[in-house]
N, C-alpha and C positions, 0 to 999 in steps of 0.2 A: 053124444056126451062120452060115451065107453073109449073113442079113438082119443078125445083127448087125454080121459083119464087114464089111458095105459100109455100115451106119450109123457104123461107127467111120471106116471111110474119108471117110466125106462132110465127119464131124466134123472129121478133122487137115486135110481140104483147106481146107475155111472157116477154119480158126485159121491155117493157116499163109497161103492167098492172102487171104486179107480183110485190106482195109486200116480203119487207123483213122480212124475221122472227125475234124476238128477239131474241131465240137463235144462229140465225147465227150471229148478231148484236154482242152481246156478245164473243161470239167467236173469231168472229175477232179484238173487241178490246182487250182480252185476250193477242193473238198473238203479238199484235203492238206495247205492254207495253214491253219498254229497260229491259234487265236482271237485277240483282242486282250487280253480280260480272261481271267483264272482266277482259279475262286472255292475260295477255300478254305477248311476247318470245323476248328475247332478242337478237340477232345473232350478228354476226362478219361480216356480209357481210350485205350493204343493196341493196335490187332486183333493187330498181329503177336504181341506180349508175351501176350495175352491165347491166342491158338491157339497160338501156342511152349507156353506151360504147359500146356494142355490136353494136347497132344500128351506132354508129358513126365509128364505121368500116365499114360499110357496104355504109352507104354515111351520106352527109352532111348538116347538117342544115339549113334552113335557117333564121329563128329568133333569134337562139339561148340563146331559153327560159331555158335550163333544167344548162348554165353555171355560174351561181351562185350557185346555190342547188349543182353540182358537188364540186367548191370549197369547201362550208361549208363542206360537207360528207369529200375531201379528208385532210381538217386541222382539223376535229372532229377526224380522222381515224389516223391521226399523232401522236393528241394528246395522245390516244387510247394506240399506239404502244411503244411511250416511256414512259408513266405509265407502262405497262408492262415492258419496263426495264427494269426499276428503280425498281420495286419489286424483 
């Protein structure tokens, strides 16, 4: 037990006295900076609507948080279906 507990000691003394470098400093805000573009896909099915149902097969809610968001998807999906009609 003593080997680990002096490897734990070594460990908080390095995280607590070790300083940070600038370059890591730097690096990481690098990293943390949003891209410029986002790409986004369009689909025909949305996952949430799609494992919401699943899941509601399988049993039953009991708040029934997710049956507004269902409606809107399934009168968005309506809408959807007869613009494709109609073209």
């Amino acid at each position: 037990m003593s080997d680990k507990d002096d490897l734990e000691r070594k460990l908080s003394e390095l995280l607590e006295d070790g300083e940070m470098e600038d370059i890591d400093r730097t690096a990481k805000e690098i990293r943390q900076i949003s891209p410029k573009y986002e790409i986004r896909i369009q689909t025909t099915l949305d996952p949430i609507v799609e494992e919401t149902l699943r899941y509601r097969k399988i049993g039953h809610e009991l708040d029934d948080r997710y049956d507004k968001y269902l409606k809107r998807a399934e009168k968005s999906r309506n809408t959807e279906e007869t613009d494709d009609l109609k073209q």
